[in-house]
Structures are given as structure tokens and as C-alpha cells.
PDB file with one MODEL, atoms N, CA, C and O in Angstrom:
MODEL        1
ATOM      1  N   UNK A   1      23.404 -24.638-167.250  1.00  0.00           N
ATOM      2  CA  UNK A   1      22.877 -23.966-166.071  1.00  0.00           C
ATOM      3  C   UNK A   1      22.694 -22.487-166.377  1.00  0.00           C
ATOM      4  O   UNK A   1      23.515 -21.920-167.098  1.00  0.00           O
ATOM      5  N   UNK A   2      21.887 -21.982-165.976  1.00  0.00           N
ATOM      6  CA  UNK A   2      21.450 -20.358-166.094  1.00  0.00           C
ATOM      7  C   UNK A   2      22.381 -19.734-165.060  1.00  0.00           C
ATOM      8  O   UNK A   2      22.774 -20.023-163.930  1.00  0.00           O
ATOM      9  N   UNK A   3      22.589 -18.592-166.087  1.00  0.00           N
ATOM     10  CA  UNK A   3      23.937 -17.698-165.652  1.00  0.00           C
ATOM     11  C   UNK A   3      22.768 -16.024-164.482  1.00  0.00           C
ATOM     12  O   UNK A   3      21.776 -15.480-164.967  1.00  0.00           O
ATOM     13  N   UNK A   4      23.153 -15.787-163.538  1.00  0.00           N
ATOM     14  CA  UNK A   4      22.683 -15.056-163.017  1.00  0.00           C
ATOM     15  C   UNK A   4      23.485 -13.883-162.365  1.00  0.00           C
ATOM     16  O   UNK A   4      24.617 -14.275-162.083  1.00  0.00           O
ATOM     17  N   UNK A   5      23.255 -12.436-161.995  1.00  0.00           N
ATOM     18  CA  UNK A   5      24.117 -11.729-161.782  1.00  0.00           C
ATOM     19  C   UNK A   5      23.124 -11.173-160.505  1.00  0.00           C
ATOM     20  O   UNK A   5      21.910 -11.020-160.372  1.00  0.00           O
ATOM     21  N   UNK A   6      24.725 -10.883-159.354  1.00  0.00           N
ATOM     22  CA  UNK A   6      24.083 -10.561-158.297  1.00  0.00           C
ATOM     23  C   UNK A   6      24.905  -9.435-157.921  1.00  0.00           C
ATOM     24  O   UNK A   6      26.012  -9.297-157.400  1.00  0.00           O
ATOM     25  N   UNK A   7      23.665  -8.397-158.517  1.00  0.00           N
ATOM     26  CA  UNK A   7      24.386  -6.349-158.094  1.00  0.00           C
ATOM     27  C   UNK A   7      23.832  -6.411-156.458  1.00  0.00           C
ATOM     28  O   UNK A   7      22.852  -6.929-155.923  1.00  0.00           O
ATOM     29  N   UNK A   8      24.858  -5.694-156.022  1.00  0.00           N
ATOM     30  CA  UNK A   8      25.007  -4.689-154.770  1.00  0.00           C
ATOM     31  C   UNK A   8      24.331  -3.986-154.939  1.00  0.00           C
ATOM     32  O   UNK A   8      24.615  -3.238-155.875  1.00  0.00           O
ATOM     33  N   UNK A   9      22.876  -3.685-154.133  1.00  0.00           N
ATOM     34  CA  UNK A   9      22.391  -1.931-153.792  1.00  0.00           C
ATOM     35  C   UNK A   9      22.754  -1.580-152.950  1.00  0.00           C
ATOM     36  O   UNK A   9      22.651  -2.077-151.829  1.00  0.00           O
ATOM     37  N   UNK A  10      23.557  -0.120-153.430  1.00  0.00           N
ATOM     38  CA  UNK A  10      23.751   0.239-152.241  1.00  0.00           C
ATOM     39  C   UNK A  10      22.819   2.106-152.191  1.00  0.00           C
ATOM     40  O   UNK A  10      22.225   2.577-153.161  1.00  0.00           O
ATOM     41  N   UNK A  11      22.936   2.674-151.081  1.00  0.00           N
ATOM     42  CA  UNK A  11      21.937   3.533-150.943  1.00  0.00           C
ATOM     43  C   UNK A  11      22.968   4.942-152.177  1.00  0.00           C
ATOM     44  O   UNK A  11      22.330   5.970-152.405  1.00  0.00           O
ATOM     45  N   UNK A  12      23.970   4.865-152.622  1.00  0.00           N
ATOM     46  CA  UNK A  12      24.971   5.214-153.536  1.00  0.00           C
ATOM     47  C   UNK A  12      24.436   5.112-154.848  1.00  0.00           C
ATOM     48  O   UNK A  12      24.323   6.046-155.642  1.00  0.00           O
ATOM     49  N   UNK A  13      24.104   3.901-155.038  1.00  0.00           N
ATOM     50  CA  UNK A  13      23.672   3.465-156.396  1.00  0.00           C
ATOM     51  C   UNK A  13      24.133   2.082-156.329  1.00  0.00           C
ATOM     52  O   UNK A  13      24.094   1.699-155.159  1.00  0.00           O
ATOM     53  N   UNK A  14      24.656   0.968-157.328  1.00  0.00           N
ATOM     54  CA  UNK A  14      24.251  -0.215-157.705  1.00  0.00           C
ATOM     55  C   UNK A  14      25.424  -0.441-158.378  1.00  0.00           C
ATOM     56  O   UNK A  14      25.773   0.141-159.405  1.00  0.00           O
ATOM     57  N   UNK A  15      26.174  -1.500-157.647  1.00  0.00           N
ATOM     58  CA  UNK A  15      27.655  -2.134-157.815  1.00  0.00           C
ATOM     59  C   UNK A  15      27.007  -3.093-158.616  1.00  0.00           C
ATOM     60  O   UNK A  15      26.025  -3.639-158.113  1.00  0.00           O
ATOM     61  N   UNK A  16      27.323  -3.398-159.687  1.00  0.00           N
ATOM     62  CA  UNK A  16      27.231  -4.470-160.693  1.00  0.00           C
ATOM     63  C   UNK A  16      27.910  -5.886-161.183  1.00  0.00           C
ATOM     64  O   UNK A  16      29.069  -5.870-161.597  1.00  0.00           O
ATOM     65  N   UNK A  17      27.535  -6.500-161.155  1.00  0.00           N
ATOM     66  CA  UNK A  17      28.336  -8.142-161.485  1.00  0.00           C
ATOM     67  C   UNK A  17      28.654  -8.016-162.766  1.00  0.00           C
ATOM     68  O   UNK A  17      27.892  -7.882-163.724  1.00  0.00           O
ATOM     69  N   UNK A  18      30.067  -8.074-162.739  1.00  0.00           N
ATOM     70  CA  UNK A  18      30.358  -8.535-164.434  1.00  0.00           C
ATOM     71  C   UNK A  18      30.021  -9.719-164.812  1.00  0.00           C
ATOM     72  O   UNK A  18      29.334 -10.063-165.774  1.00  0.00           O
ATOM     73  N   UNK A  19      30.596 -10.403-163.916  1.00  0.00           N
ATOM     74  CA  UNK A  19      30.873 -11.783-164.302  1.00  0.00           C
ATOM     75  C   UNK A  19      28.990 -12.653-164.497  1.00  0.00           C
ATOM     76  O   UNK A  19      28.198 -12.974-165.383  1.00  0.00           O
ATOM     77  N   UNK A  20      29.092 -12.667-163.382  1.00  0.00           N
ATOM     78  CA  UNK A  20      27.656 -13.727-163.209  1.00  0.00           C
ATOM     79  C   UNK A  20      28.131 -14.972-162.295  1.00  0.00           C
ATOM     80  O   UNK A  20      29.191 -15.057-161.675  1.00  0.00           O
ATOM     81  N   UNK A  21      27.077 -15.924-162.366  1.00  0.00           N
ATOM     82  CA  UNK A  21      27.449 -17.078-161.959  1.00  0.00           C
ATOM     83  C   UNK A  21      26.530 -17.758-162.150  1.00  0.00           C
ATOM     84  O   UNK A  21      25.400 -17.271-162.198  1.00  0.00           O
ATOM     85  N   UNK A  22      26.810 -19.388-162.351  1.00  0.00           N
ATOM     86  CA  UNK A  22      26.194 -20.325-163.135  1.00  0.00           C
ATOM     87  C   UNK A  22      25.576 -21.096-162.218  1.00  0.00           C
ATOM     88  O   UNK A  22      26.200 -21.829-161.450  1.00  0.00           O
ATOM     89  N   UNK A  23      24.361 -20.990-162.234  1.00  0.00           N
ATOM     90  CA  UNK A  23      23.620 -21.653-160.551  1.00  0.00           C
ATOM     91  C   UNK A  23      22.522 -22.449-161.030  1.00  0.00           C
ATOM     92  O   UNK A  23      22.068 -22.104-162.121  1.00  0.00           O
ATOM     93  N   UNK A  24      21.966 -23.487-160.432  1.00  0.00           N
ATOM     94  CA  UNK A  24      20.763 -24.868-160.906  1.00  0.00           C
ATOM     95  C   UNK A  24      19.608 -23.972-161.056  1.00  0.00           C
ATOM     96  O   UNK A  24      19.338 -24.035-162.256  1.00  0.00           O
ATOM     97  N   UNK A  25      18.733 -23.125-160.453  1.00  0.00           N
ATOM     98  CA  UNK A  25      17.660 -22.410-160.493  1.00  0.00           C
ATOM     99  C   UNK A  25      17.905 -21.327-159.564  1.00  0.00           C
ATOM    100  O   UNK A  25      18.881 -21.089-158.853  1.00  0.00           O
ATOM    101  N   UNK A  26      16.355 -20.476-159.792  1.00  0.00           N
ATOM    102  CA  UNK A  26      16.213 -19.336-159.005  1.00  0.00           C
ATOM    103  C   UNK A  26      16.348 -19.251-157.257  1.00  0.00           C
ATOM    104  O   UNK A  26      16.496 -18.203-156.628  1.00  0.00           O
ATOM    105  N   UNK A  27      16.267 -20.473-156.736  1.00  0.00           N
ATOM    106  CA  UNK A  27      16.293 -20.511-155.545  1.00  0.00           C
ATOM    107  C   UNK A  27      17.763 -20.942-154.924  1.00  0.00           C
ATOM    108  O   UNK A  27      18.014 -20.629-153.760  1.00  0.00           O
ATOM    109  N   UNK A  28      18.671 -21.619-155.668  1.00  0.00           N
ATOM    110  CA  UNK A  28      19.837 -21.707-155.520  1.00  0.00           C
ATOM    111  C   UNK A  28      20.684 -20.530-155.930  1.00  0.00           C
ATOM    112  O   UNK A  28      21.779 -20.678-155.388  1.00  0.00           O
ATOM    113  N   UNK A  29      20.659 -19.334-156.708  1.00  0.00           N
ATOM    114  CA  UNK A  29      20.600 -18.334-156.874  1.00  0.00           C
ATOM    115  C   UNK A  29      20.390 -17.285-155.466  1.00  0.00           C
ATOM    116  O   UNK A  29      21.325 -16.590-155.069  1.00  0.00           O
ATOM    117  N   UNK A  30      18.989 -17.286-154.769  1.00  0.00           N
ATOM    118  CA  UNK A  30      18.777 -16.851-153.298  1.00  0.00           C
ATOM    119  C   UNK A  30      19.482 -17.143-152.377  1.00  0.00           C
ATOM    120  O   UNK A  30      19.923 -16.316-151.579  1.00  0.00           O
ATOM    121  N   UNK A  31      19.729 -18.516-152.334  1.00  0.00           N
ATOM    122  CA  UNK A  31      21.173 -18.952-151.189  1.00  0.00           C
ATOM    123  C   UNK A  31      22.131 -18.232-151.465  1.00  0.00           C
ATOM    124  O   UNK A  31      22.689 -17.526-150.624  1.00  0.00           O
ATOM    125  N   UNK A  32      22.578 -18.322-153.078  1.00  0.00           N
ATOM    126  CA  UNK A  32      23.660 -17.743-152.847  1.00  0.00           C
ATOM    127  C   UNK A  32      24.143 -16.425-152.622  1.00  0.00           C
ATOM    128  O   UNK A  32      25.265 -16.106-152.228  1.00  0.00           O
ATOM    129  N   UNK A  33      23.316 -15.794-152.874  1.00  0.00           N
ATOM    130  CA  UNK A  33      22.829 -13.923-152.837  1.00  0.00           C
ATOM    131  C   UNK A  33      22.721 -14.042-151.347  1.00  0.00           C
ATOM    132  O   UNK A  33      23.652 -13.362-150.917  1.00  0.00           O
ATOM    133  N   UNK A  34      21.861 -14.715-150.032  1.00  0.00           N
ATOM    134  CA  UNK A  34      22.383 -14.470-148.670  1.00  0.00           C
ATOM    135  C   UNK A  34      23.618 -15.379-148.475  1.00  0.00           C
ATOM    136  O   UNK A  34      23.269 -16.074-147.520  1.00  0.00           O
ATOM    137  N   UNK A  35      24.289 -15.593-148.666  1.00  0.00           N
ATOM    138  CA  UNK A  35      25.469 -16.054-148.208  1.00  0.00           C
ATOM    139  C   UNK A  35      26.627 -14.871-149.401  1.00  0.00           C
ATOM    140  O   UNK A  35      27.520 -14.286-148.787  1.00  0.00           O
ATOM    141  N   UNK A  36      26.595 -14.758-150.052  1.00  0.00           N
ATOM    142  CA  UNK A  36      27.008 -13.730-150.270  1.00  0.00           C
ATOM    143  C   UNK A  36      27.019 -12.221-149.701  1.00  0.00           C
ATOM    144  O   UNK A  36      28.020 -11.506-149.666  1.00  0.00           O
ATOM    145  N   UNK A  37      25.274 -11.738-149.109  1.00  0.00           N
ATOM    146  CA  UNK A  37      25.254 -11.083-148.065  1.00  0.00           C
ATOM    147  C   UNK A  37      25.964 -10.877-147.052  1.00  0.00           C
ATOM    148  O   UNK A  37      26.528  -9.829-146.737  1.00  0.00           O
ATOM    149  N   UNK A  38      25.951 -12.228-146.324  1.00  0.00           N
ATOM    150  CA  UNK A  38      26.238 -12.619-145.111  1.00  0.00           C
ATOM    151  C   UNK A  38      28.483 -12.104-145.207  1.00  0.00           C
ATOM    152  O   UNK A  38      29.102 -11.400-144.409  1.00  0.00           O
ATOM    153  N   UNK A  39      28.825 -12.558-146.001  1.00  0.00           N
ATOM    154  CA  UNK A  39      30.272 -12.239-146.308  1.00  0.00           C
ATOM    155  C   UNK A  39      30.466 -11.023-146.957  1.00  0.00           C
ATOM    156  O   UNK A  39      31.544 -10.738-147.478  1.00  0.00           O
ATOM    157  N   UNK A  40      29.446 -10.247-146.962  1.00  0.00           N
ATOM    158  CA  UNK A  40      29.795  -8.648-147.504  1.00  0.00           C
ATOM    159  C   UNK A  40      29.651  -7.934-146.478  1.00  0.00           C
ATOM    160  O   UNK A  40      30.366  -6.953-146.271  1.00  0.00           O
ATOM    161  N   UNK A  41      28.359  -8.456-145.391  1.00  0.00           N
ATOM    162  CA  UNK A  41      28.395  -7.484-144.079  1.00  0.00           C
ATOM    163  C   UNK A  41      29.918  -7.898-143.451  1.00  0.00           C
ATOM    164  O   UNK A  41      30.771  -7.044-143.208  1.00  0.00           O
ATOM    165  N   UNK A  42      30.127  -9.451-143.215  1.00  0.00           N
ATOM    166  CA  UNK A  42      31.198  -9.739-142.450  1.00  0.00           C
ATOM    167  C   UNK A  42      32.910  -8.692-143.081  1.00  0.00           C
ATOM    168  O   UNK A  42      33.883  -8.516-142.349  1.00  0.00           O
ATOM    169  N   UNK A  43      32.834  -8.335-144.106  1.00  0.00           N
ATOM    170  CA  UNK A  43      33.979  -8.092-144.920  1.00  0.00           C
ATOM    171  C   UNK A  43      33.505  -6.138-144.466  1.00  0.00           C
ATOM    172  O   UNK A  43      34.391  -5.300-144.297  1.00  0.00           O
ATOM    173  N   UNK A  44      32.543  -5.924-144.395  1.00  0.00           N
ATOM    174  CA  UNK A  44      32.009  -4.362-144.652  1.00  0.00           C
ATOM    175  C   UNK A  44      32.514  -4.019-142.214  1.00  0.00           C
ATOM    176  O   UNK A  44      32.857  -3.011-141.595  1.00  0.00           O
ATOM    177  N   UNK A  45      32.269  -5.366-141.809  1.00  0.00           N
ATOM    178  CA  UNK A  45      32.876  -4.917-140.493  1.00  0.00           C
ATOM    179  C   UNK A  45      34.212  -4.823-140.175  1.00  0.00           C
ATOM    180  O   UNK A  45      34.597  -3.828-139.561  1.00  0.00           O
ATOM    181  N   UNK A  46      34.935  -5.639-140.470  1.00  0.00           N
ATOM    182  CA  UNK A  46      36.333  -5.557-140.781  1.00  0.00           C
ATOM    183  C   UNK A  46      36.879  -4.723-141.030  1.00  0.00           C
ATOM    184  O   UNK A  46      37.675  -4.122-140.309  1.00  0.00           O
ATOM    185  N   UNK A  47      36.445  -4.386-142.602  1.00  0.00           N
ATOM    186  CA  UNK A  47      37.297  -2.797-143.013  1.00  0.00           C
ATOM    187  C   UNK A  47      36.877  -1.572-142.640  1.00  0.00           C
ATOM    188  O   UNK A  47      37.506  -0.514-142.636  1.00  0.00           O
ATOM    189  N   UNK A  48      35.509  -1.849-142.254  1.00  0.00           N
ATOM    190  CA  UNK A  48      34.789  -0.130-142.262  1.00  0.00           C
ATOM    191  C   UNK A  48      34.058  -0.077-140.874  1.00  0.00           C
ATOM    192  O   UNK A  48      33.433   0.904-140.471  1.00  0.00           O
ATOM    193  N   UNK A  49      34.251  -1.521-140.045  1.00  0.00           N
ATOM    194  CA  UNK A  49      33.438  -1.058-139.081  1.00  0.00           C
ATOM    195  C   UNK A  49      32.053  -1.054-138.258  1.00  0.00           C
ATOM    196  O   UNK A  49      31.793  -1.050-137.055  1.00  0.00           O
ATOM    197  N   UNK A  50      31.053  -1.057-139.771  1.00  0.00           N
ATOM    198  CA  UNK A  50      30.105  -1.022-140.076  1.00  0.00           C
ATOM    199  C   UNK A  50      29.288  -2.731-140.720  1.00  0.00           C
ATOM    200  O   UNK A  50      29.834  -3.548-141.461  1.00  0.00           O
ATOM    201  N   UNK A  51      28.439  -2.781-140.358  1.00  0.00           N
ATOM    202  CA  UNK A  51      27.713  -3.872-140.884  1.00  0.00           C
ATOM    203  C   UNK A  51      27.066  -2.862-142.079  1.00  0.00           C
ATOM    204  O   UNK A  51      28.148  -3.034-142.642  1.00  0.00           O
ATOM    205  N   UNK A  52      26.663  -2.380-142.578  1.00  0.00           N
ATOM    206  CA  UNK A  52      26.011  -1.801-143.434  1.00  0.00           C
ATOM    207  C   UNK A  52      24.794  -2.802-144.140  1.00  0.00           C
ATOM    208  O   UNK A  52      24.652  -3.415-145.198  1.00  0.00           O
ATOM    209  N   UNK A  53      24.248  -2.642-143.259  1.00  0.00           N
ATOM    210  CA  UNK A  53      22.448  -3.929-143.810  1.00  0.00           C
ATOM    211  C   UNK A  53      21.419  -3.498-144.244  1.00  0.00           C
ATOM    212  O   UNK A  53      20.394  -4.161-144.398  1.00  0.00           O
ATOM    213  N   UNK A  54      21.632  -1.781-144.615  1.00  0.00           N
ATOM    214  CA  UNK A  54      21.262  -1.369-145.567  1.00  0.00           C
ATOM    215  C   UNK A  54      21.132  -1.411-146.897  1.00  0.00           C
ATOM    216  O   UNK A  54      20.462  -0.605-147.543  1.00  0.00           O
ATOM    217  N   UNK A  55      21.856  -2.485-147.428  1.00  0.00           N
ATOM    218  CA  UNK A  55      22.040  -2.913-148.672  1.00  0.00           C
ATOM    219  C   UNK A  55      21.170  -3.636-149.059  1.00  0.00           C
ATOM    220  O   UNK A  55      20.391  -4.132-148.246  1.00  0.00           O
ATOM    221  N   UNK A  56      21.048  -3.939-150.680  1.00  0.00           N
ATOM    222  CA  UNK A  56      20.660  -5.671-150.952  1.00  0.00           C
ATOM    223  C   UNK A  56      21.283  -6.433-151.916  1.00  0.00           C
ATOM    224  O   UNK A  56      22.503  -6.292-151.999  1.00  0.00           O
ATOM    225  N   UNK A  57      20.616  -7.387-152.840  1.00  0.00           N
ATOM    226  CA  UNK A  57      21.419  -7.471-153.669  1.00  0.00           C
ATOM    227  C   UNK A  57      19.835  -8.031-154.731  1.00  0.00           C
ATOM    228  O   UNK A  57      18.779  -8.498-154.304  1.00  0.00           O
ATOM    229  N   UNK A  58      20.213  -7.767-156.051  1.00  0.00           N
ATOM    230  CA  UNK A  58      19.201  -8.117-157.247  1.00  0.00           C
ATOM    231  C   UNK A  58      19.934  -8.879-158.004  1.00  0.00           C
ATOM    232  O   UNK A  58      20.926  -8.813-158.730  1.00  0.00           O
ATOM    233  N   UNK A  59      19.098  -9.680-157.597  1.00  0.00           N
ATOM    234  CA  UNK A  59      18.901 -11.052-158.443  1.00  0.00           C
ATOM    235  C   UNK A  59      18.692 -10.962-159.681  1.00  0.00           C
ATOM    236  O   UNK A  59      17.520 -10.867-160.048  1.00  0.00           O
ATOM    237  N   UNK A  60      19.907 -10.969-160.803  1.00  0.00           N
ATOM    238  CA  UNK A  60      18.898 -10.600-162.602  1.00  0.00           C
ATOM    239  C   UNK A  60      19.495 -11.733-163.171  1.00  0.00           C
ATOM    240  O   UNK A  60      20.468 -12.428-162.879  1.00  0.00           O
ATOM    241  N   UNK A  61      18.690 -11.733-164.024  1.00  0.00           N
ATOM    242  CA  UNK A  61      19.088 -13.121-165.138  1.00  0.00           C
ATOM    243  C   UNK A  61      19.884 -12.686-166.065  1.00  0.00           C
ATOM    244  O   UNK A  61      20.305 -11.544-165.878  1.00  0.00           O
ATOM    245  N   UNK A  62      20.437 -13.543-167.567  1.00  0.00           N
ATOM    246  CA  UNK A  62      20.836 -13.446-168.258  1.00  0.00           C
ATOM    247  C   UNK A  62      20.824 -11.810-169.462  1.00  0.00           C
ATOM    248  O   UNK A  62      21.760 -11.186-169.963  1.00  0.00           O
ATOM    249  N   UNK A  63      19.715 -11.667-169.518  1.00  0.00           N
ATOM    250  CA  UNK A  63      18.769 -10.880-170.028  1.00  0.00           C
ATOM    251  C   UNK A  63      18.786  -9.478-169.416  1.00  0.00           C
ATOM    252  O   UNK A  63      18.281  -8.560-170.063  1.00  0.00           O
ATOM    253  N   UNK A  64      19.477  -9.181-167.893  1.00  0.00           N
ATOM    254  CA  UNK A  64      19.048  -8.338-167.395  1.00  0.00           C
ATOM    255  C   UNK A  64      17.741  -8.008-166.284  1.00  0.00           C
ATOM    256  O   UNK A  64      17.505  -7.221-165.368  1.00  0.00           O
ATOM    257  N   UNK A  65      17.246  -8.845-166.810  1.00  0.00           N
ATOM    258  CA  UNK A  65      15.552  -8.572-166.472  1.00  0.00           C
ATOM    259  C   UNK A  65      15.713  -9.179-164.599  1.00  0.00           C
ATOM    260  O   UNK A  65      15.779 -10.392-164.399  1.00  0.00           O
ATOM    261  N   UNK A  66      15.756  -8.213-163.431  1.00  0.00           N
ATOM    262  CA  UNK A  66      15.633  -8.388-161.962  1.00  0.00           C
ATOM    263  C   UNK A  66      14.314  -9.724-161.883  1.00  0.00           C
ATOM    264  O   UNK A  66      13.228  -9.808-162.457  1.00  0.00           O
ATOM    265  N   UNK A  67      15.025 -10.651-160.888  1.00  0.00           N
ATOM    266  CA  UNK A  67      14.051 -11.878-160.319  1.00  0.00           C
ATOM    267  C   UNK A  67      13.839 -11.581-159.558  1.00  0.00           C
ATOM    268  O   UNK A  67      12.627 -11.422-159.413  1.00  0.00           O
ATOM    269  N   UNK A  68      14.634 -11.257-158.486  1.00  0.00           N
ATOM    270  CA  UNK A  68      14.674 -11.208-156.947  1.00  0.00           C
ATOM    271  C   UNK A  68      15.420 -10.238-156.264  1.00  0.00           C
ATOM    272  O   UNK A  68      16.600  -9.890-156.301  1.00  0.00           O
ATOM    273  N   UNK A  69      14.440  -9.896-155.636  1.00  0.00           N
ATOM    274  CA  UNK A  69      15.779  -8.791-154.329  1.00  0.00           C
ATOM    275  C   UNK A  69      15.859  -9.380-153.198  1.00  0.00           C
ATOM    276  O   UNK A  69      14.804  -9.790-152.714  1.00  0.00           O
ATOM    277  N   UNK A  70      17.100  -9.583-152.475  1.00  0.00           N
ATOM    278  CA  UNK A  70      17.325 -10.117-151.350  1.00  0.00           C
ATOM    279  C   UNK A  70      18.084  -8.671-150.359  1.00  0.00           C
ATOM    280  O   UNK A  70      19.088  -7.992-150.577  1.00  0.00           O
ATOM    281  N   UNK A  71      17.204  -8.648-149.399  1.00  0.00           N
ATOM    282  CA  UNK A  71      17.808  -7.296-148.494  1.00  0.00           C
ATOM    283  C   UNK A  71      18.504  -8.035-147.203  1.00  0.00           C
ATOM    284  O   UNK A  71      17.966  -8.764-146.370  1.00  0.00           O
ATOM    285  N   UNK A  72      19.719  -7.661-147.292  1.00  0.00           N
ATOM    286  CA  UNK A  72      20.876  -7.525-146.198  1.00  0.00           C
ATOM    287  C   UNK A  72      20.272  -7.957-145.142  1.00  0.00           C
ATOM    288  O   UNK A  72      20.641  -9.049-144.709  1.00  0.00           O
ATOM    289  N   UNK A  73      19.487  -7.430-144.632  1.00  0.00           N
ATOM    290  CA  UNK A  73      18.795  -8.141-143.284  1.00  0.00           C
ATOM    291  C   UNK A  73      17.922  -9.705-143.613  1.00  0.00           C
ATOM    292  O   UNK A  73      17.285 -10.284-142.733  1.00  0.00           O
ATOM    293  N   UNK A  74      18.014 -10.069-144.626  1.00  0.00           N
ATOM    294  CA  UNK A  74      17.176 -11.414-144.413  1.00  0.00           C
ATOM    295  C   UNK A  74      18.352 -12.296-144.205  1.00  0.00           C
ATOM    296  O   UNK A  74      18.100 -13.293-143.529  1.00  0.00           O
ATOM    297  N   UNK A  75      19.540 -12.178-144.610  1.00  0.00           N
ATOM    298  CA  UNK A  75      20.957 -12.921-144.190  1.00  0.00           C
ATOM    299  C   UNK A  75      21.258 -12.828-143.115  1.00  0.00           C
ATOM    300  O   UNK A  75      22.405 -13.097-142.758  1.00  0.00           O
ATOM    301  N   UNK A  76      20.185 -12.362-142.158  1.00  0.00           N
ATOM    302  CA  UNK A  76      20.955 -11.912-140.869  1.00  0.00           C
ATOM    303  C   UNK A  76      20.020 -12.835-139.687  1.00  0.00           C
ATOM    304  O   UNK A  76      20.423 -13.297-138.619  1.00  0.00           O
ATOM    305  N   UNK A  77      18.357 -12.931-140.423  1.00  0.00           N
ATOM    306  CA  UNK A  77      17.000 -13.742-139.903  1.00  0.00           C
ATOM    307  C   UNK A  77      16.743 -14.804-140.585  1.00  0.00           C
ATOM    308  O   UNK A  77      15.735 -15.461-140.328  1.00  0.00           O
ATOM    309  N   UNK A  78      17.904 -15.288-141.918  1.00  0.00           N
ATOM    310  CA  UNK A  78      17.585 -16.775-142.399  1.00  0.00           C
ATOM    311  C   UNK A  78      18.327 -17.671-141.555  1.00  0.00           C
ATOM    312  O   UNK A  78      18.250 -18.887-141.726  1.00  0.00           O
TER     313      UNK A  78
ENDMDL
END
């Protein structure tokens, strides 16, 4: 399975995935980037208050090379 890494933008700069994660394709990858969303706003109200949906997150492959950006607010209208 293709290993994919899903960075945090934030308006700061760009929290980075060490790790990765091992997902079937690019679109199972997108689920998991809004549902990952979805538990960073929920976790970002809790401690701070704030939904902060200003964020997103980039989708990169193995390689580095960005697939997809998923912005904070589409986890909120999927």
C-alpha cells in the first residue's frame, strides 16, 4: 500500500508528518485527511477554544511531491 503523509497548514507554517500512513489509494487518503480534520478542530476546541478552520492539511506522497489539499472547512460540509 502507498505510504502518504498528511502536514498541518497552519497560517504559522506547516506541521509535518513523520510518520506517514499506509492507505489503498488517493481517495482513501482524502477520507482520512477529513476525518483527521474533523478531530483536530474537535481537539483545537477543547484545548484552545477555538475551532481554528483556517487550516488544511497536504496530502504528499512518498516522494514528497503534494496530491491534495484538503481545507478544514470541507470536514465541516462533507
Amino acid at each position: 500500500m502507498p505510504l502518504y503523509f498528511l502536514h498541518v497548514r497552519e497560517k504559522d507554517g506547516l506541521i509535518r508528518d513523520p510518520e506517514g500512513s499506509c492507505l489503498s489509494n488517493l481517495e482513501a487518503a482524502r477520507i482520512y485527511a477529513i476525518e483527521s480534520a474533523r478531530q483536530l478542530m474537535v481537539d483545537s476546541i477543547v484545548t484552545e477554544g477555538r475551532v481554528g478552520i483556517a487550516r488544511s492539511i497536504e496530502v504528499c506522497d512518498a516522494d514528497g511531491a503534494q496530491l491534495l489539499v484538503v481545507p478544514f472547512c470541507n470536514a465541516v460540509t462533507v
